[in-house]
N, C-alpha and C positions, 0 to 999 in steps of 0.2 A: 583288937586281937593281937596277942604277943607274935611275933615270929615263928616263934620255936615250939610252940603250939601246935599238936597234932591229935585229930577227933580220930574216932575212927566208932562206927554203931555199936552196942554191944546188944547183941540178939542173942539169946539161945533157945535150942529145938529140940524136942525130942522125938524119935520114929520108930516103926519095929520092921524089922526085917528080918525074913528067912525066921520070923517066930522068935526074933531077938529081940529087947528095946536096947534102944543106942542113942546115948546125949551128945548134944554137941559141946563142945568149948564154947567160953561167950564170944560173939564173933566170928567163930565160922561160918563157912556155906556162902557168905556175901561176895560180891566180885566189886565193892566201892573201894576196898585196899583204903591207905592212910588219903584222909581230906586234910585240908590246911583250912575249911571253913564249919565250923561248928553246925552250921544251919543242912549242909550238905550230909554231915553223919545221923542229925535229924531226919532228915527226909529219906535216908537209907532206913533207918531202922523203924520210921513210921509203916513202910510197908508190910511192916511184920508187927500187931499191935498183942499184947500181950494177953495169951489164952487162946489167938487167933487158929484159926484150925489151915495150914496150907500144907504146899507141894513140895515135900522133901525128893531130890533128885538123888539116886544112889547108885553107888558103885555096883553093879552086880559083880565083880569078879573080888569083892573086897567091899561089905556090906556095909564095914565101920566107917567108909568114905560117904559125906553125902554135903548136897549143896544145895543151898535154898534157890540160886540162882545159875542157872545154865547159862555156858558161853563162854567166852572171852573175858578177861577183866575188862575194863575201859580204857588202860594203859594200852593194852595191846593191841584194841581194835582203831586206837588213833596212832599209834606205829604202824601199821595196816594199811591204812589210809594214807598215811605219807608216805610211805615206799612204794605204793601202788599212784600217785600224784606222780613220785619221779620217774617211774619206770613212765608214763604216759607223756614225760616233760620231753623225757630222752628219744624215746620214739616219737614223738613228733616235731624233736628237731633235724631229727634222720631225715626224715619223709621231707618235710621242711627243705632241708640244702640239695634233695637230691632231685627234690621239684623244678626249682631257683637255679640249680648246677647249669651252667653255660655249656652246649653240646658241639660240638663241633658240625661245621655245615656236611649236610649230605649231599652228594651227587647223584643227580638222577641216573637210572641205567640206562647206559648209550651216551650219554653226552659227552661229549669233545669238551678237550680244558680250551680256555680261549684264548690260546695259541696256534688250536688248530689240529694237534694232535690225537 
């Protein structure tokens, strides 16, 4: 595989809404975004095999939107995942130092320093 090489599935869909029919662009509606491995933009667009009858997700407030896959992209749900790892790293090195923190000794109530006082 060259470098500079980039797959990406080409699927297209058609739907009706609101008593309209609406085509997709080739490639819309997918959440796989640009792959660097050929086999990966296969296996994207195998889900969707051609003539297949599936689930167009639509905008209702803007019918012309729609997306064969709901959610997140994949980019995003592993930015997610890592900012939510450090928010959990941070807090738990809080919790951590303030466990381990050395406290100064307490005096019982009533007791005399051991001087006598």
């Amino acid at each position: 595989m060259d470098w500079c090489e980039v797959w990406r599935p080409r699927v297209r869909y058609a739907y009706e809404a609101s008593g309209r029919r609406y085509e997709s662009p080739p490639g819309a509606g997918l959440n796989t975004g640009a792959s660097y491995a050929r086999t990966d933009a296969e296996l994207a667009a195998a889900k969707f095999p051609r003539g297949a009858t599936v689930t167009a997700y639509v905008n209702p407030k803007d019918p012309s939107q729609s997306v064969l896959e709901a959610g997140p992209p994949p980019l995003l749900r592993v930015a997610f995942a890592f900012v939510i790892g450090v928010v959990w790293a941070i807090a738990w090195g809080i919790v951590g130092k303030f466990m381990t923190a050395k406290r100064p000794a307490r005096s019982s109530c009533g007791a005399r320093a051991p001087d006598g006082r």
